[in-house]
C-alpha positions in Angstrom: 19.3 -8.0 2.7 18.0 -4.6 4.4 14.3 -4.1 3.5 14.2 -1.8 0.8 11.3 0.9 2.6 14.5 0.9 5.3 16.7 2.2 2.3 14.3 4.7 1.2 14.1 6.2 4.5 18.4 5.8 5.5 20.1 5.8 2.2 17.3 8.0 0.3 17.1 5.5 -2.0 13.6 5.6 -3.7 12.2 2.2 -4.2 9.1 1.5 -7.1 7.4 -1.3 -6.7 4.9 -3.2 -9.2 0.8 -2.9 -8.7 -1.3 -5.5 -10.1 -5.0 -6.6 -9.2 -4.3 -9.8 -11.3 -1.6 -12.5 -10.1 -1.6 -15.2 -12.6 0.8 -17.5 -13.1 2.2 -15.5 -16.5 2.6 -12.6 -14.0 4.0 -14.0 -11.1 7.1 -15.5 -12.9 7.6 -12.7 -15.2 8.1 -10.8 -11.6 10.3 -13.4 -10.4 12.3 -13.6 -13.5 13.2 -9.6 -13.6 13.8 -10.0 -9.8 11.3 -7.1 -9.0 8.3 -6.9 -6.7 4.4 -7.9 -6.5 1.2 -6.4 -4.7 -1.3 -8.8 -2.9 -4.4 -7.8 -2.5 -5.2 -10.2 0.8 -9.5 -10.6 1.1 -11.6 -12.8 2.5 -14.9 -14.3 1.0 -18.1 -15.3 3.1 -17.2 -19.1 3.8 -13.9 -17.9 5.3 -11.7 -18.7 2.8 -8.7 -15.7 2.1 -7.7 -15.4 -1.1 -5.3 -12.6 -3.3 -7.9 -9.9 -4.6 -10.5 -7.4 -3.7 -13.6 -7.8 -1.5 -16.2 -9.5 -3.8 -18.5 -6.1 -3.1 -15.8 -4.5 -5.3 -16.8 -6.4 -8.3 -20.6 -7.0 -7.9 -20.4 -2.5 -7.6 -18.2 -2.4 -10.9 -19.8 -5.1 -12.2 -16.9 -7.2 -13.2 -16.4 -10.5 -12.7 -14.9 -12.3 -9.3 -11.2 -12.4 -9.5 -9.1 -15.7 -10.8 -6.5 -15.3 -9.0 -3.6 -18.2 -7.9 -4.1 -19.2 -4.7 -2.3 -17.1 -1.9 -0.2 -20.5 -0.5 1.1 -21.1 -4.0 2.0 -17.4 -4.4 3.6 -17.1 -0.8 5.9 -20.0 -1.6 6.7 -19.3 -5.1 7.9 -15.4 -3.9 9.7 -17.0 -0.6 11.8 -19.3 -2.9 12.5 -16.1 -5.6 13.5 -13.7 -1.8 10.8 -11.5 -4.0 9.0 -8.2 -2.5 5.6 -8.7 -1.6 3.6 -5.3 -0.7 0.6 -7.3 1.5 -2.7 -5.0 1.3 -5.0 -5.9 3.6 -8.5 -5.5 2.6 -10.1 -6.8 5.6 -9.1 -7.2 9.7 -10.0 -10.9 9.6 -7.2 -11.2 7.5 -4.4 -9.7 9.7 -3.4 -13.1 11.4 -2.9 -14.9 8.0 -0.9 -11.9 6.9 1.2 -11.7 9.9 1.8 -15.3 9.6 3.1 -15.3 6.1 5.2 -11.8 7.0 7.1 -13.7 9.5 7.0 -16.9 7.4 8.0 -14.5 4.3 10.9 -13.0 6.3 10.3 -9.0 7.1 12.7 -7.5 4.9 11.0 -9.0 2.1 7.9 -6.9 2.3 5.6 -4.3 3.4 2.1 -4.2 4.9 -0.5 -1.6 4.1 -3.7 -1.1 5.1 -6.3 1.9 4.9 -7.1 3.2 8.1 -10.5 4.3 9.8 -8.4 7.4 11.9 -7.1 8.9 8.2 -10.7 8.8 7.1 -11.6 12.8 5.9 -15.4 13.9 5.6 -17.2 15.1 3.8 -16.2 13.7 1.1 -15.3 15.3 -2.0 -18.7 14.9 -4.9 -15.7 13.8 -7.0 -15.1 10.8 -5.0 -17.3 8.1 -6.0 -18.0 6.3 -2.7 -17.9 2.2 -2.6 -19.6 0.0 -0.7 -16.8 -2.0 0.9 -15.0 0.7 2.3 -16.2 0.4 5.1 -14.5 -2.9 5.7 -11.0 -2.0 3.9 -10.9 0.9 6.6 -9.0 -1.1 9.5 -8.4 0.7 12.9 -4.9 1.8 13.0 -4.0 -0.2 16.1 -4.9 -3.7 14.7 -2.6 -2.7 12.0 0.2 -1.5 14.1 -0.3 -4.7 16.4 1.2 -6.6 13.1 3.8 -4.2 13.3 5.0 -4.4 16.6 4.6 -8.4 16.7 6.6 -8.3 13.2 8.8 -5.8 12.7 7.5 -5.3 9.3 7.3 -1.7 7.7 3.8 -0.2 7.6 1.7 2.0 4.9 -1.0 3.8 6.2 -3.7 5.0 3.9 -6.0 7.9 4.1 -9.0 8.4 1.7 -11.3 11.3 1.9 -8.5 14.3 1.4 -9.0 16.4 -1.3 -8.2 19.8 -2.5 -11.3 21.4 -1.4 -11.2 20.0 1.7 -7.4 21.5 1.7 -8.9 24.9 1.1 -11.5 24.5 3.7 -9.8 23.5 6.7 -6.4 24.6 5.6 -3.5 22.2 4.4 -1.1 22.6 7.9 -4.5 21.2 9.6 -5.1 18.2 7.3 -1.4 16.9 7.8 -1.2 17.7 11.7 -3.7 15.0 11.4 -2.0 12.7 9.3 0.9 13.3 12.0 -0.9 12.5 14.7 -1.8 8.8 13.8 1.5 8.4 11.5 4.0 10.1 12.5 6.5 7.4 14.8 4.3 4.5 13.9 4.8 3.9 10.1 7.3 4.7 8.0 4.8 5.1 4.9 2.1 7.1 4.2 -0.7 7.0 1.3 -2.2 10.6 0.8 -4.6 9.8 -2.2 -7.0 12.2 -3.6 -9.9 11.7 -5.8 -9.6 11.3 -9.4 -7.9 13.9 -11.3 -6.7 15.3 -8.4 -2.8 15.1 -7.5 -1.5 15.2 -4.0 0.5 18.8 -3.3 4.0 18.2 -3.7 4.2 20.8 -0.3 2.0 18.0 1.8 4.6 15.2 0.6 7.9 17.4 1.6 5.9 18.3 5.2 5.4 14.7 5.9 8.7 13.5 4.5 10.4 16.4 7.0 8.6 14.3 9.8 10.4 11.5 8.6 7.5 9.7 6.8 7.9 8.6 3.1 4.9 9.1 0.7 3.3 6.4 -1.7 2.0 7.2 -4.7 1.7 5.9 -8.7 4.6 6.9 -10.5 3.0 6.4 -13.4 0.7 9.3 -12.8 3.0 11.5 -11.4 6.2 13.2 -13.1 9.7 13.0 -12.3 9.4 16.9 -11.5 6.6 16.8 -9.1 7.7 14.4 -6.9 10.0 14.6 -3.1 13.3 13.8 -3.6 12.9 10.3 -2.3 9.5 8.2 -2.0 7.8 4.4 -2.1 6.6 4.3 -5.6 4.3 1.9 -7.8 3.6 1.5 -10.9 1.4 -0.5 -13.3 4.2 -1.6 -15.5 6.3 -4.3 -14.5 9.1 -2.8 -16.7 9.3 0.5 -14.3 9.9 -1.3 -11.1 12.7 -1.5 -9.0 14.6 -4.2 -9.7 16.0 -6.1 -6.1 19.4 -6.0 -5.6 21.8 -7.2 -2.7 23.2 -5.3 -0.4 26.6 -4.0 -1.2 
């Protein structure tokens, strides 16, 4: 089967695949069962141990409790057996080896890896972006996550944080992307322009990277069908509004 980011970029076949910050066992067959996809959130507590969730900073800031999560071995094998999706988010650099293990373990046209990197980090930062503690260590430099990459095969998401629209008005929107070109542009296939809350990415930056040949992520659940590039990666918080798999014809 040809990796479905592969399809989006070849066929122009968009391709939605299912965000969750909880994989429980309820959620990880009901996945398997529709033949669809599932995020893992890959972190790594103080004792060493990697597990499927946020950095523990994430909760202690919001104040909600640590997650309960199934264990990431049980997950890998369940999803290897069901030739399921995995989107592998990498919250930390400690845990790129473990990741790159279970990509190659996982097979690399059964997933993606994305990471937010420390060269698509914009300052200032917009007052509208509330600023959390652990960013700092979800921000990996973009040539430990390209090293998975090249030692992989495996298709890449790069993440930015900091763009928003007054910094698109300050320094100009042409300036922000021939940024986002420099470090993305030949090296992964995806891109993740967020913006801070209740601000949506211009559909003009999207169509500029996409004519660079780089596909844009973003939650089609927030985002409608009339605002979007003709072809994208997608997710969604609904199970029900993901791609379902199929084989190659």
């Amino acid at each position: 089967m040809t990796n479905p980011i592969s399809r989006i970029i070849t066929n122009h076949q968009t391709f939605v695949y299912f965000h969750t910050h909880e994989v429980t066992q309820t959620i990880l067959d009901a996945a398997i069962v529709q033949h669809k996809s599932l995020e893992l959130d890959i972190s790594i507590a103080p004792d060493g141990e990697i597990y499927i969730g946020h950095p523990l900073a994430m909760y202690e800031f919001k104040n909600l409790p640590p997650p309960h999560n199934l264990p990431l071995d049980e997950v890998l094998r369940a999803a290897k057996a069901a030739n399921l999706f995995l989107m592998f988010d990498v919250k930390d650099v400690r845990v790129l080896p473990r990741v790159q293990q279970a990509i190659l373990e996982h097979g690399v046209d059964n997933c993606i890896l994305h990471s937010c990197v420390e060269e698509l980090v914009f300052r200032p930062f917009s007052s509208k972006l509330v600023v959390e503690p652990h960013w700092n260590n979800e921000q990996l430099p973009v040539d430990a996550v390209l090293a998975v990459k090249q030692a992989t095969g495996v298709p890449v998401a790069l993440c930015s944080r900091g763009i928003s629209q007054e910094l698109l008005d300050a320094k100009g929107q042409a300036a922000i992307v021939g940024q986002i070109l420099t470090v993305v542009k030949g090296k992964a296939e995806v891109m993740v322009p967020t913006m801070p809350p209740g601000e949506t990415t211009p559909l003009s930056l999207m169509q500029t990277l996409l004519d660079n040949g780089i596909v844009s992520l973003f939650n089609v659940d927030k985002r409608s069908p009339e605002d979007r590039p003709a072809y994208y990666l997608g997710s969604t918080d609904d199970l029900a509004h993901a791609t379902v798999l199929e084989s190659e014809v």
